[in-house]
N, C-alpha and C positions, 0 to 999 in steps of 0.2 A: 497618483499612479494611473498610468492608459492602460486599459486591457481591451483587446477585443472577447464580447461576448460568443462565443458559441451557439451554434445552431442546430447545435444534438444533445449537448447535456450544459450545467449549470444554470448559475442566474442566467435569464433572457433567452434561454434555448428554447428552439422549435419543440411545442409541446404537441407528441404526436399519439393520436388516438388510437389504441388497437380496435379491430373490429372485434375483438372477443375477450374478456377479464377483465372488461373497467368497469369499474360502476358506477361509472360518469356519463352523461350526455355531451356533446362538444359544445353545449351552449351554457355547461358548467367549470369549463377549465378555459384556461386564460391561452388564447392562440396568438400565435405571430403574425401578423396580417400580410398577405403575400407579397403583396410589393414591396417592403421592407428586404433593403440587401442585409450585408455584416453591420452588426453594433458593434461599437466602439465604446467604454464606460472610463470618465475620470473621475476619481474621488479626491476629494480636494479639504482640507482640514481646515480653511478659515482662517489661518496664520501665514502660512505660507504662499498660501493659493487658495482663488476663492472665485465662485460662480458668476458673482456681481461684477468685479472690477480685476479680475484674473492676478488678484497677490497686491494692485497698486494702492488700492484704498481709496479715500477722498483725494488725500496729496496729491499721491500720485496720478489720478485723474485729471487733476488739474495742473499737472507738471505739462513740459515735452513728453515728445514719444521716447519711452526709452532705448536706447542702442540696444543693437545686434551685436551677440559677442565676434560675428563672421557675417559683415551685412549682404557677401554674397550667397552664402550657406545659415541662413535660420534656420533655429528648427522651428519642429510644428509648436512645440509651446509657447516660444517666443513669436509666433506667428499669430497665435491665438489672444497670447496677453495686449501686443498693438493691434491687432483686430477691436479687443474692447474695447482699447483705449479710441481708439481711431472712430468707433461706430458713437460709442457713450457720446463724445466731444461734439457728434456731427448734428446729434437731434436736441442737445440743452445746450443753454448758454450756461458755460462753467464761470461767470464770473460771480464773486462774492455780493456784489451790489447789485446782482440781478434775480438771487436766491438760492442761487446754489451755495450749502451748506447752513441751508436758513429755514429758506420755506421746503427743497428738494434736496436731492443727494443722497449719498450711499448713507451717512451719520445720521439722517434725519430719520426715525422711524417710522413703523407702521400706524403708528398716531399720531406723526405729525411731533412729534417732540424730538427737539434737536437733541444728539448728543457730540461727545467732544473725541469719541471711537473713529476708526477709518473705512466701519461698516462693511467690512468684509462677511462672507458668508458661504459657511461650509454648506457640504450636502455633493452630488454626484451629479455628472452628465455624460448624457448619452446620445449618439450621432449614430446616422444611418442614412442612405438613400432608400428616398423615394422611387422605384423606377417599372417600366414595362419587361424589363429582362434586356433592352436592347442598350444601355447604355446612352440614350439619346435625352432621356427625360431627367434622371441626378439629382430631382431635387432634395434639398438636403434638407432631412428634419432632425431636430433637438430637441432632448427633453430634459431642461433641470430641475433636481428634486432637492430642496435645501433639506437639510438636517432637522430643519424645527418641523418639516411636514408631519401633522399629524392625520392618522387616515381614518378617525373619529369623526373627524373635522373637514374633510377631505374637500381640496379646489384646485382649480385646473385653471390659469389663464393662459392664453394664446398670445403668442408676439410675433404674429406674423411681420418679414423686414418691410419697415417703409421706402421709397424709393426703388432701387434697383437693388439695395444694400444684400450683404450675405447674409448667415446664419446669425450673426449677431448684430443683425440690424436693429433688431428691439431691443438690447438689454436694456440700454436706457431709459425706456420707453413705458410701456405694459410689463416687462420681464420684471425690472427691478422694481415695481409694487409687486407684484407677484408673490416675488423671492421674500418682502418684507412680509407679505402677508402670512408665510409657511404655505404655499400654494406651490405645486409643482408649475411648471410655467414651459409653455407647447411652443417651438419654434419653428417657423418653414420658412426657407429662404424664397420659394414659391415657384422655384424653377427660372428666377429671372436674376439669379445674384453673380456673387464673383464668377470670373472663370476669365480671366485676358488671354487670348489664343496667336500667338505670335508669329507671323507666315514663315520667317525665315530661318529661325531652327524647330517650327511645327510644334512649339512647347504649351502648355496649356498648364492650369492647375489641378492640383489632388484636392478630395476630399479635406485632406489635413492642412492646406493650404501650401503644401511644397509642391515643388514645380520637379515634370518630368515632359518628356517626348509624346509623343500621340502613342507610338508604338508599345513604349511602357508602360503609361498608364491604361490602353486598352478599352475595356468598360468603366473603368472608374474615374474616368475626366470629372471636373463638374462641369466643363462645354467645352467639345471640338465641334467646328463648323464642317458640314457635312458637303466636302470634298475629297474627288477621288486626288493622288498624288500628284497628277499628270497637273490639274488644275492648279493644285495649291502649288507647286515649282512655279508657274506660267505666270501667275497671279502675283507672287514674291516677286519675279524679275520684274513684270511690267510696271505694280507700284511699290516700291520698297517703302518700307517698315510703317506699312499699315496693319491695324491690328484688327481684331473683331470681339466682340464679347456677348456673352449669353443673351439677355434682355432683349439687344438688338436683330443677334444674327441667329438665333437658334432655328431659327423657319418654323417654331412650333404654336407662335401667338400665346406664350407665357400666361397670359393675363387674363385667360377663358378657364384657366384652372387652376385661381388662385383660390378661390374658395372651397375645393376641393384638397387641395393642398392643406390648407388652413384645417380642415375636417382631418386629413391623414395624419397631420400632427396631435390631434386629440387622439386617436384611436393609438397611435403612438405611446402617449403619453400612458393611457388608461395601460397597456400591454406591461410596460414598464411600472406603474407602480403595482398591476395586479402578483407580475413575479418577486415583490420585494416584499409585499404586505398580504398578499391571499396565502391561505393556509394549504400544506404539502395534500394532495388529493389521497384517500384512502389507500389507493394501490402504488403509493409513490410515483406513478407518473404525472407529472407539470401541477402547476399551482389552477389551486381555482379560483372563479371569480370572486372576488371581496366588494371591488371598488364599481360600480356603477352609475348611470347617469342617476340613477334614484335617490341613492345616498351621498351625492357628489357634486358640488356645485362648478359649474365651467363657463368660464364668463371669454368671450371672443372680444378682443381687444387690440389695440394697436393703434396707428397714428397713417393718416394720409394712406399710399398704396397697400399696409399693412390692413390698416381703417375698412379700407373699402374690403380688403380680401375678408375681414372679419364679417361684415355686412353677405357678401355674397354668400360666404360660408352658411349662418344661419340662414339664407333663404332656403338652401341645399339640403337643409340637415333633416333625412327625412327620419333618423335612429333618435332623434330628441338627445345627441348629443352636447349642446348647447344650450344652459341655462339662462342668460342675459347678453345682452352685448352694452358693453362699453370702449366708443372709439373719439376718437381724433381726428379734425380734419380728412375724413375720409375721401379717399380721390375712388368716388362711386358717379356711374352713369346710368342714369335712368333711362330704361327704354322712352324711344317716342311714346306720346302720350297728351292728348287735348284734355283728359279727364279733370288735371288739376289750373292751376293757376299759384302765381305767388304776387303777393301785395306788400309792399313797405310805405306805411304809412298811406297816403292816398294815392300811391303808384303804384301800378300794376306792373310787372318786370316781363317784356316783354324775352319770347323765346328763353325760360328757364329750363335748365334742363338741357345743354346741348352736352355733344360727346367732348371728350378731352380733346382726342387730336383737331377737334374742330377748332376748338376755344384756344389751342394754343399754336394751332398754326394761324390764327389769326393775330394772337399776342409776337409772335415771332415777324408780323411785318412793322407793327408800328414801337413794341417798347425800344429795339434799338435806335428811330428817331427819337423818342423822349430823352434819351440816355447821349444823343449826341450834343457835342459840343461845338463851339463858333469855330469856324476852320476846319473841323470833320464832320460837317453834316450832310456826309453821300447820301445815306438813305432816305432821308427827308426829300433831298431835293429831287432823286430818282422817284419818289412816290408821288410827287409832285406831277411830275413831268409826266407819270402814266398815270395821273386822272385818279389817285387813290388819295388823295390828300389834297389837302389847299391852305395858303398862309404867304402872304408873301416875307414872312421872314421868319429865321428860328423859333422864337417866342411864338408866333402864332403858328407855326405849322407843328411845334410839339405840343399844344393847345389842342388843334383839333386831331391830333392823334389821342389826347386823352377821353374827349368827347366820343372819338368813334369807338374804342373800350369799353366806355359807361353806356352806349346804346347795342354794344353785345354781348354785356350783363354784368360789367364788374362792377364796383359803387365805387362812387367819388371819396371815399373813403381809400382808397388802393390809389390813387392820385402819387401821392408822395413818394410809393414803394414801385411804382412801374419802371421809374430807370433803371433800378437793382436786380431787375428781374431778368432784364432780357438775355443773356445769357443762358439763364434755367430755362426757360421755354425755348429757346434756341435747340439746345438739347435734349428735351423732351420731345419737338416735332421730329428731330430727324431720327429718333432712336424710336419715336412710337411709328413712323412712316414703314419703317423697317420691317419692325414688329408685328403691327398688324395686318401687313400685305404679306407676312412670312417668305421675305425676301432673301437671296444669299448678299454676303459681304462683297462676293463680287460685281452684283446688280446696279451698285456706286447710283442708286434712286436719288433721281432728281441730280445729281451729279454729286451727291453725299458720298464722303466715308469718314473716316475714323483712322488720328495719329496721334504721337506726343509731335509737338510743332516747335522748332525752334524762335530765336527772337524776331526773325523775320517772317513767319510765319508757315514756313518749310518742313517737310516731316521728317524726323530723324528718329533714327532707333532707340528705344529702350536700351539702359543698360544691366550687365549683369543684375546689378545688384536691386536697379527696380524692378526686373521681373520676379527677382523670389520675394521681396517684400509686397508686392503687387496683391496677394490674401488680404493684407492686413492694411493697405492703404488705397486700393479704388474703392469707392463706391455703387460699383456697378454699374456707372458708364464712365467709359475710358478715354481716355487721351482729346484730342480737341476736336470739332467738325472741321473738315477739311474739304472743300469745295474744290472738286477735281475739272469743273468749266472756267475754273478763272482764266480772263484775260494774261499771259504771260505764263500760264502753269499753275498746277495745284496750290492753293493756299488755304492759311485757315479762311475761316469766313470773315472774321472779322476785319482783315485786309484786302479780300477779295475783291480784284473789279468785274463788274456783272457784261458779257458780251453784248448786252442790249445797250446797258446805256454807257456805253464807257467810263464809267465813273467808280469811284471803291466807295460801293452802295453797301457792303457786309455782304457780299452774294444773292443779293435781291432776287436774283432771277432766280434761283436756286428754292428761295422761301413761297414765292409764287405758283414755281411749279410744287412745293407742297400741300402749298394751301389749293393749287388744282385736283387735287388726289384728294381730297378732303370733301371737297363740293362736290365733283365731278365736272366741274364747268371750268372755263380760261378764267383765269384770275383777274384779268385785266378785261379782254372784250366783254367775260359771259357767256362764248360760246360752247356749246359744248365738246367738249374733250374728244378728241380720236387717238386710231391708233394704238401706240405703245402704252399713249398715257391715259388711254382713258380704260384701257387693261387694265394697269395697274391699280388706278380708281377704285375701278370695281374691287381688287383683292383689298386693298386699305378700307373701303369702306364695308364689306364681308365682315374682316379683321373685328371691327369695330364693333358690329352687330354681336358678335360671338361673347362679348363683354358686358351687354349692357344689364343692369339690373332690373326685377320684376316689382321690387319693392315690397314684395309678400315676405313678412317677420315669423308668417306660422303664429301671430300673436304674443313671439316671445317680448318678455321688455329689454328695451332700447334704449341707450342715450347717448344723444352724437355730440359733441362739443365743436365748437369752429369759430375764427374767428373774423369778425367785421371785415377786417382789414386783409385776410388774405386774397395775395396777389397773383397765386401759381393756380389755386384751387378756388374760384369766386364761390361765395355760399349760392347765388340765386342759381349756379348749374351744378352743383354738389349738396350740400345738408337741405338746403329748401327744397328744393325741387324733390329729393329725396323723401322727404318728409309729407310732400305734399304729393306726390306718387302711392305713398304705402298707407297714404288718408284712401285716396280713392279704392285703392286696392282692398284694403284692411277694415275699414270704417269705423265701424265704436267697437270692434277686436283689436285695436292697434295698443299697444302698448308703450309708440315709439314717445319720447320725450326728445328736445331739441334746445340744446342751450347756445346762444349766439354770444360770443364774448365780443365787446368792444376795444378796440386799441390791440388786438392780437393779427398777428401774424400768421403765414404757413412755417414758417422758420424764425425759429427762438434766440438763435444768435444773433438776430438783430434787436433783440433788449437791450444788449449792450453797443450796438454800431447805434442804433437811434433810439435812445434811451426817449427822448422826447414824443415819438412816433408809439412807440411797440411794448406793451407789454408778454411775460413769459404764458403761453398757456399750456404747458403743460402740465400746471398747478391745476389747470382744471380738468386736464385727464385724470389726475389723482380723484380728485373730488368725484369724478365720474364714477370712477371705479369706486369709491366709497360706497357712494349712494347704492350703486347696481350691489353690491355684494350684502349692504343691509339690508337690501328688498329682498334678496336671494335666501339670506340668512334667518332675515328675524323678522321679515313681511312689511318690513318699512314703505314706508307710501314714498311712490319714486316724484321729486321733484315737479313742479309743471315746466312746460317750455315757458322757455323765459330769454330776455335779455339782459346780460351781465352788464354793469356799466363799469369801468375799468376807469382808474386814474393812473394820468401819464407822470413821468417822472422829471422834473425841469432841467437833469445832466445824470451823466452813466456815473457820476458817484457819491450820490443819491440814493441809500439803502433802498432796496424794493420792498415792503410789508403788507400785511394783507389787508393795511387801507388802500394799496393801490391795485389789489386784485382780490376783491369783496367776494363773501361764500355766494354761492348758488341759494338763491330763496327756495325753504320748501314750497312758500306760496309766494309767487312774487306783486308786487301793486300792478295796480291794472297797463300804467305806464310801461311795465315792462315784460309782460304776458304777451307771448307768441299763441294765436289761438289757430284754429281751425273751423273756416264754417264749409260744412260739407268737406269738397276739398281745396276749397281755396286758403293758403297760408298766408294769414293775416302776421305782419313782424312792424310791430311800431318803429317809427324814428329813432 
């Protein structure tokens, strides 16, 4: 059952203090914290419908999506239910011989012991915007509280979404240990999650994932792009059925408050279990406080974008709402910084530690030449041709595209996995170019925007039925890049011919002018930038600033997991550098712990596409979370940094067991000890 909660009387109501006849202080009763619009409450019995896997279970997880009984008309439940299905699917690999239902999964418990159940799990949730009063900000926070929470025992973890994803971009993630754990479990979409905004019936999404008009939903969009009407007609005529979505087009640089976000979903969280479990106050007005950070363990958690929001979060937390952190591949950027250094083995990695859009508008010119093939290799030869590449033929010109990679900081290790990638950095530079110059959808930056593209590579409209399924199946960026300078007219990029070189280079010139905005210098000369674009420069590289981290933990303990091999997020400008930031910052008060997994990926679904390549590590988010909760718990001594050494699997049907992804040593052999002198980050071979 959905209810909305009340803001004057009942569970979750505004609990409002008279100036005369309480005999309470306000720092004794449980307040609604004012950015919080209306709550929402489902209670869900664990049979029917359930927190985890929304009624489907294990099977059903691992099934299709299930139909819409009206795929033009969903409703919100059936929107919610492929939301999980759709989010769970996107961050594990659901297949049997990769561990799902073995080592992970909804059947697996909180100890790790399989069972033969479909792991459903009752308990209540609860949804609310985040907002300033202006309907501009929406970010959506959740709070689920399973059935088994005991508030004796009381723990909070955070599942902020990874990627661009919505509200339930973490179940699968940090949420479902959580939920196993009996932990309430804090969600925030971060301000950067669904919302597809359609120019030419002005539709956007609800809250609840149904689709209405700008005009109807009003405040309650979770993103309309901030145009007056006169523009958005103008803009529908001149490019039909492009679209826009939050992350990219909000104008608001998303990603400066996520860890604030992150923070607003605990204090959420705390609100809501204090009205369920704090006892009725002596004058019967509002409940009071029970549940605190004192008696309350809250561990910040999550995976990659979620990752890092968790990191930023504790640097922010000045209430000591945050007990530990446990994360994943954290997509975190360290402020500039000469203080540290990072070493693998007798290498020094030179420039650790750069910003994202740096590293991946630089991944954005060369993995699409790795990724080309004999008879389609524009980009190569167009790089060639401007002095950015050399090889007189495929094999060696996507040779030394690897080489120039590995000296701006990915390991030969990510060799394998650079073709598969390029695509995702494809659309990370253009959606973070966006994002951090806080540009409008109509600004077509660098000659970017955003469609679904037909076979030919042409934009065509949505239809009915994907814009209302749209909650439950973007991920938060939408439709395909669409390079509005190509030679003959708009295409995607990946057919695009670039006006420079006449060739169908994937919009080369497009990616240049990103990686200009990045540097601030010509991509190609090195001169420096004028004009429009060296404008815009300056906002994208602002943007950029507004994000980066300080690496100050407050001393809380830490531990990041990551793996060797990822290709989206390298560790030497993410968990190292990191780690060797919050050395200089922190010194012998760091508490941070740093586990580098071998043979893992940023993306788990590739366990099963290259079972030979990639092991799952999201076995070792769990572990993470193990460890951080015993230390939290019962004072357990948290792991050293270390390096996990991982065995690969010789075919995807090939059971995976935990000889091929070994525990975390409490204490690991010196071989595989990440140490720290001073702050230089010492990481064996």
């Amino acid at each position: 059952m959905t209810t909305t909660v009340p803001r004057a009387s009942g569970l979750g109501a505004l609990l409002l203090l008279s100036a005369c006849g309480s005999s309470h202080t306000t720092e004794d009763l449980n307040q609604l914290p004012a950015y919080l619009g209306a709550i929402t409450r489902l209670d869900v019995d664990g049979k029917t419908n359930d927190l985890l896997t929304a009624g489907l279970g294990k099977t059903g997880l691992g099934a299709a999506a299930p139909a819409y009984a009206d795929p033009e008309r969903p409703t919100a439940m059936e929107l919610r239910r492929n939301a999980i299905h759709a989010n769970y699917r996107a961050v594990l690999d659901i297949a049997a011989s990769s561990g799902y239902g073995t080592l992970y999964g909804p059947n697996v418990d909180a100890n790790g012991v399989v069972g033969g159940g479909e792991g459903l799990i009752a308990g209540s949730e609860y949804i609310a915007y985040a907002d300033d009063g202006t309907g501009k900000k929406n970010v959506t926070l959740m709070v689920q509280v399973p059935a088994s929470f005991d508030p004796e025992r009381a723990c909070i973890v955070t599942g902020t979404s990874s990627g661009s994803r919505g509200i339930y971009g973490a179940v699968g993630s940090s949420g479902e240990w959580g939920l196993k754990k009996g932990c309430a479990v804090a969600y925030a979409d971060k301000g950067s999650g669904t919302g597809l905004y359609v120019f030419e019936d002005d539709s956007v999404n609800l809250q609840s994932g149904l689709r209405a008009t700008c005009g109807q939903a009003g405040k309650s969009a979770i993103f309309a792009p901030d145009l007056v009407e006169a523009d958005r007609a103008a803009f529908a005529s001149a490019y039909p059925n492009r679209i826009a979505f939050k992350h990219a087009h909000s104008q608001q640089n998303p990603e400066k408050e996520w860890g604030r976000a992150t923070l607003q979903a605990v204090e959420f969280a705390y609100y809501v279990l204090n009205e369920r479990y704090g006892a009725t106050a002596r004058d019967g007005v509002g409940r009071l406080l029970r549940l605190k950070p004192s008696n309350t363990i809250t561990i910040a958690s999550s995976i990659s974008n979620g990752a890092g929001a968790a990191l930023l979060a504790a640097e922010q937390d000045s209430r000591g709402l945050i007990s530990g952190v446990a994360v994943s591949e954290p997509q975190i950027q360290p402020q500039p910084s000469t203080a540290y250094n990072v070493r693998q083995g007798a290498l020094t990695m030179a420039g650790a530690g750069r910003a994202l859009f740096d590293y991946a508008s630089y991944a954005a010119l060369y993995q699409p030449c790795i990724a080309s093939v004999a008879g389609n290799a524009g980009r190569c030869t167009a790089l060639v041709a401007k002095g950015l590449l050399t090889g007189g033929d495929l094999a060696s010109q996507q040779q030394d595209a690897k080489l120039r990679l590995q000296a701006y900081g990915w390991l030969a290790d990510s060799d394998p996995l650079q073709a598969s990638h390029a695509g995702t950095n494809i659309l990370v530079a253009v959606t973070y170019a966006y994002a951090y110059g806080k540009f409008s959808v109509t600004d077509k930056v660098c000659g970017f925007s955003f469609a679904q593209t037909d076979a030919l590579g042409h934009p065509v409209a949505y239809t009915n039925a994907q814009k209302a399924a749209s909650f439950a199946t973007q991920n938060g960026i939408l439709g395909n890049v669409l390079y509005e300078d190509a030679v003959g007219g708009a295409s995607v990029y990946t057919t695009a011919v670039s006006p420079s070189s006449k060739l169908a280079d994937q919009a080369l010139d497009g990616f240049l002018c990103l990686r200009s905005l990045a540097t601030g210098v010509d991509a190609v000369s090195g001169a420096a930038l004028t004009g429009i674009l060296a404008a815009q420069s300056t906002r994208v590289r602002a943007g950029v600033a507004e994000v980066q981290a300080t690496g100050k933990l407050n001393g809380k303990p830490a531990i990041i997991v990551q793996g060797r091999s990822d290709t989206l997020i390298p560790v030497n400008h993410a968990s190292r550098a990191y780690l060797g930031l919050n050395a200089a910052a922190e010194g012998a008060n760091s508490k941070l712990r740093y586990i580098e997994v071998t043979n893992a990926n940023h993306f788990d679904s590739f366990s099963s596409a290259l079972p030979t390549l990639v092991v799952p590590l999201h076995v070792y988010l769990n572990r993470a979370l193990d460890a951080m909760y015993l230390h939290l718990r019962s004072n357990q001594a948290l792991p050293l940094s270390q390096v996990v050494r991982t065995v690969k699997r010789p075919d995807a049907n090939t059971p995976i067991t935990n000889v091929n992804v070994p525990a975390i040593a409490a204490v690991p052999a010196v071989a595989n000890t990440i140490s720290l002198t001073g702050a230089l980050v010492n990481v064996p071979d």
